[in-house]
Backbone bond lengths (Angstrom), bond angles and torsions (degrees), N, CA, C in turn:
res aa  C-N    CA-C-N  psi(-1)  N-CA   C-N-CA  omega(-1)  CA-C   N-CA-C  phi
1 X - - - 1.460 - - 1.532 108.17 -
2 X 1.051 115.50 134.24 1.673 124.31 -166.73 1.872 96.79 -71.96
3 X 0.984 108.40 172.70 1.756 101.84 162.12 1.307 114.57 -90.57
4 X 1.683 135.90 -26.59 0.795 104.65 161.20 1.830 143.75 -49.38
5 X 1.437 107.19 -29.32 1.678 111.57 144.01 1.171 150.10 -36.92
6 X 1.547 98.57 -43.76 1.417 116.15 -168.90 1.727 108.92 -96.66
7 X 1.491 95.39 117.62 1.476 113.49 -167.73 1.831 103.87 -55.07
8 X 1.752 121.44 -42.49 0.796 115.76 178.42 2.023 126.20 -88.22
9 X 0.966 100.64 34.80 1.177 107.23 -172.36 2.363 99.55 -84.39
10 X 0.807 85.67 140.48 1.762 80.85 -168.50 1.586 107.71 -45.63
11 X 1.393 108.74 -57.68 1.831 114.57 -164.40 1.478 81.37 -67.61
12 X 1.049 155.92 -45.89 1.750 129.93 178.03 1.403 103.36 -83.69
13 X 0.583 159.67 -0.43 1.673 137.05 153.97 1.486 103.63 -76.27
14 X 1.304 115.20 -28.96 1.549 111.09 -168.19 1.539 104.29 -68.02
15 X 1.619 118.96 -39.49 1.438 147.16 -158.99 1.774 84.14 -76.27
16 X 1.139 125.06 -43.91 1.381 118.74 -170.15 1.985 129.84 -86.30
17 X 1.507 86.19 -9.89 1.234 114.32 171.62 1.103 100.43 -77.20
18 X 1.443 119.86 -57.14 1.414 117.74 -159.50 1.917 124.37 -75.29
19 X 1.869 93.09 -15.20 1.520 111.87 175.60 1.142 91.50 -61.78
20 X 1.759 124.75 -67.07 1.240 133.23 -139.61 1.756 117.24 -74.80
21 X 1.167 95.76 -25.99 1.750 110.22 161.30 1.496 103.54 -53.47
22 X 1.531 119.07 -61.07 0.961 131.02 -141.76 1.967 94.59 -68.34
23 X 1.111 105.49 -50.83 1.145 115.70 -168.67 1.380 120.62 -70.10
24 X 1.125 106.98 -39.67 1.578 134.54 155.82 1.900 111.36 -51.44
25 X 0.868 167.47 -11.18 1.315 162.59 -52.17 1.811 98.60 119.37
26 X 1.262 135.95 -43.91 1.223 141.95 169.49 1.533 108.95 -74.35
27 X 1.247 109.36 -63.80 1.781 104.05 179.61 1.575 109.02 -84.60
28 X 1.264 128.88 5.00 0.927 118.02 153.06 2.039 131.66 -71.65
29 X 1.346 85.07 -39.62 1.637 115.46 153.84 1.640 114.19 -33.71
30 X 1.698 92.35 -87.35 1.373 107.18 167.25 1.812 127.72 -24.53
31 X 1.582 106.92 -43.26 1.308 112.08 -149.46 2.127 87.70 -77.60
32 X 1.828 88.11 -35.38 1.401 105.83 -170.46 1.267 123.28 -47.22
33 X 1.583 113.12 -51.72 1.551 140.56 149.22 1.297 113.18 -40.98
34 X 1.304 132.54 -75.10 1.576 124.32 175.63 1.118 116.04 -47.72
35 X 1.149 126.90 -34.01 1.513 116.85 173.96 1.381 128.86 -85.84
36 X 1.440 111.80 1.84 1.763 118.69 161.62 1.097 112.43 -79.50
37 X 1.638 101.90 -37.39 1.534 114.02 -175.49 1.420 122.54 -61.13
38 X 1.117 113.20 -39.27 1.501 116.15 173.05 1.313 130.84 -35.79
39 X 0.894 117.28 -93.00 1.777 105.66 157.06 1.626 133.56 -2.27
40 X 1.567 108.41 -50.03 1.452 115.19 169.50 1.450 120.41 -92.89
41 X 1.276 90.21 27.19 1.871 81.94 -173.33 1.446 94.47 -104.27
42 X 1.735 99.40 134.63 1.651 124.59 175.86 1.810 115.48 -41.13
43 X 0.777 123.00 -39.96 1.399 95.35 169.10 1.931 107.08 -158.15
44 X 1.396 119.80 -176.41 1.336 125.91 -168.07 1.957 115.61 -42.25
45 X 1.930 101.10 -42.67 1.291 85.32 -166.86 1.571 113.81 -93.72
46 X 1.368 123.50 29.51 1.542 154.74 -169.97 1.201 99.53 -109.96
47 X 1.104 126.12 -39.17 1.361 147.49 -164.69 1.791 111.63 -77.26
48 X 1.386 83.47 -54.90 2.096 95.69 -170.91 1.752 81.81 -100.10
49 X 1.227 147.12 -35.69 1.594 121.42 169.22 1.814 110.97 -46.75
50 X 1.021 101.85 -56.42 2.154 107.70 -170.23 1.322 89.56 -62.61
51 X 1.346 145.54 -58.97 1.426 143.03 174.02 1.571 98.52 -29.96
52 X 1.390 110.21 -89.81 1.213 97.28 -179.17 1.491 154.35 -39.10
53 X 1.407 99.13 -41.04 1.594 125.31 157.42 1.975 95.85 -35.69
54 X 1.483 110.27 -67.67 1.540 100.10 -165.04 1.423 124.44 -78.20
55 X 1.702 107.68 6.27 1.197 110.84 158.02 1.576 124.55 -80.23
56 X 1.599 99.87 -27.67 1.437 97.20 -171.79 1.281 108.48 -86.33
57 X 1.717 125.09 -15.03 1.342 131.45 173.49 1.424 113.57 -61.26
58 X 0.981 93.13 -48.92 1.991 107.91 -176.41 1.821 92.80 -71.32
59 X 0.902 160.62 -74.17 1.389 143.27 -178.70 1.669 113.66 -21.79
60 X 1.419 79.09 -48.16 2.084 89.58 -176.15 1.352 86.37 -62.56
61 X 1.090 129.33 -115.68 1.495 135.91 172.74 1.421 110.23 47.69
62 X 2.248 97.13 -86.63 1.744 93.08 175.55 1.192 133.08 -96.34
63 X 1.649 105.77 22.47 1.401 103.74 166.14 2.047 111.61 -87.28
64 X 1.379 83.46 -36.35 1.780 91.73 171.10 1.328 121.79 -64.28
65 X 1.389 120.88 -12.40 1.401 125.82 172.04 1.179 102.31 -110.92
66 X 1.157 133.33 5.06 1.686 119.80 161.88 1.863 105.47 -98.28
67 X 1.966 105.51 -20.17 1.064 56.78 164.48 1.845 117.65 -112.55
68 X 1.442 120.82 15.05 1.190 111.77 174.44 1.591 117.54 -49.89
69 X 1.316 102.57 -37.52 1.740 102.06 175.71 1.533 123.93 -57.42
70 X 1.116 105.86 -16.95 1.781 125.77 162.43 2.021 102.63 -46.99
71 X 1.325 94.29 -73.80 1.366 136.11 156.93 1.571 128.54 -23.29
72 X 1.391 104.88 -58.00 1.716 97.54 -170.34 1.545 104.86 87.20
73 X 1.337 101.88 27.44 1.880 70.15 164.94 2.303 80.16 -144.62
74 X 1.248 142.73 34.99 0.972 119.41 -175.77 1.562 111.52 -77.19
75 X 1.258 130.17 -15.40 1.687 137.95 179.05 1.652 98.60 -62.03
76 X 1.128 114.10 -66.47 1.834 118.23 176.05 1.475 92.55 -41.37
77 X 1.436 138.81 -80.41 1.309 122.10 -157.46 1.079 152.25 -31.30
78 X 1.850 91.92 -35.73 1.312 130.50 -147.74 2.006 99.06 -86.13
79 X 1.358 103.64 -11.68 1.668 107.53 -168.01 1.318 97.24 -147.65
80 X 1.307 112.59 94.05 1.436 135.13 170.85 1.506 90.07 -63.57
81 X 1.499 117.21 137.90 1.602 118.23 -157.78 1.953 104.33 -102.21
82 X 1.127 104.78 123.06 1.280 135.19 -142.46 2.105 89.67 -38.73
83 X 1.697 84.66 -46.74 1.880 96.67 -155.81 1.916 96.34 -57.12
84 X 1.580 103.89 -41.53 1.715 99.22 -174.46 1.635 105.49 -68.09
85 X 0.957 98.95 -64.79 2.174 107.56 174.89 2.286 93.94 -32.10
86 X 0.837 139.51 -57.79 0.885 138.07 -147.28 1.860 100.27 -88.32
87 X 0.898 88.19 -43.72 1.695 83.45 169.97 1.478 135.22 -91.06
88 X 1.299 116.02 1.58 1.458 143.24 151.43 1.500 101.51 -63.41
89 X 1.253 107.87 -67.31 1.224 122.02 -168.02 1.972 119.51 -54.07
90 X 1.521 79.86 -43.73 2.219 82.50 174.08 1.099 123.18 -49.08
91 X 1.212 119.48 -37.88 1.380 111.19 -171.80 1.387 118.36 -37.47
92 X 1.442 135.46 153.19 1.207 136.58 169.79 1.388 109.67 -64.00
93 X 1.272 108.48 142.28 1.531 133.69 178.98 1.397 104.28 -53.04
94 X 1.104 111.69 -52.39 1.796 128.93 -174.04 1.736 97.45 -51.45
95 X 1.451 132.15 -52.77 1.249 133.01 177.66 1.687 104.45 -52.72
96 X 1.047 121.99 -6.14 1.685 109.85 -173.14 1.770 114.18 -140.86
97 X 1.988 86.80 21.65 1.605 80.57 -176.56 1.425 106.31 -84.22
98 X 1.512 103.54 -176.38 1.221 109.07 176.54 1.545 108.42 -95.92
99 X 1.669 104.44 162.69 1.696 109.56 -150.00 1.878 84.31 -80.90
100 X 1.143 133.04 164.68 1.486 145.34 172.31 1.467 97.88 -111.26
């Protein structure tokens, strides 16, 4: 089996670490966002959808960090890095409301 095959070959585990951060770090985002949102959302079933949304984000979350530890990269995951989280985050509220 070539290494490009072989899941444990180092340069692909490294490549898979670095997906799983990546992805991990996005729905972590996501879960972050739906859950501000809640509160302002127009009516009940807006309400229990964004709820839900940050339940199913947070599953992703610690299933992706159980399995980065497979991996070698679960320490990176674990701290979405303050400067990116923070500038995602500025944007005005008004850019992400919901339409009335």
């Amino acid at each position: 089996m070539s290494d490009s095959n072989n899941i444990a070959a180092p340069e692909n585990r490294q490549a898979m670490s670095r997906l799983l951060v990546m992805y991990t770090w996005i729905d972590h985002l996501i879960m972050e966002i739906c859950a501000e949102r809640i509160a302002a959302a127009p009516d009940e079933p807006a309400k229990v959808g964004l709820a839900k949304q940050v339940g199913d984000e947070s599953r992703h979350v610690m299933i992706q960090k159980e399995w980065l530890q497979k991996f070698g990269g679960a320490a990176i995951a674990t701290n979405i890095p303050a400067q990116i989280f923070s500038q995602l985050m500025s944007k005005p509220k008004e850019d992400c409301s919901f339409p009335r």
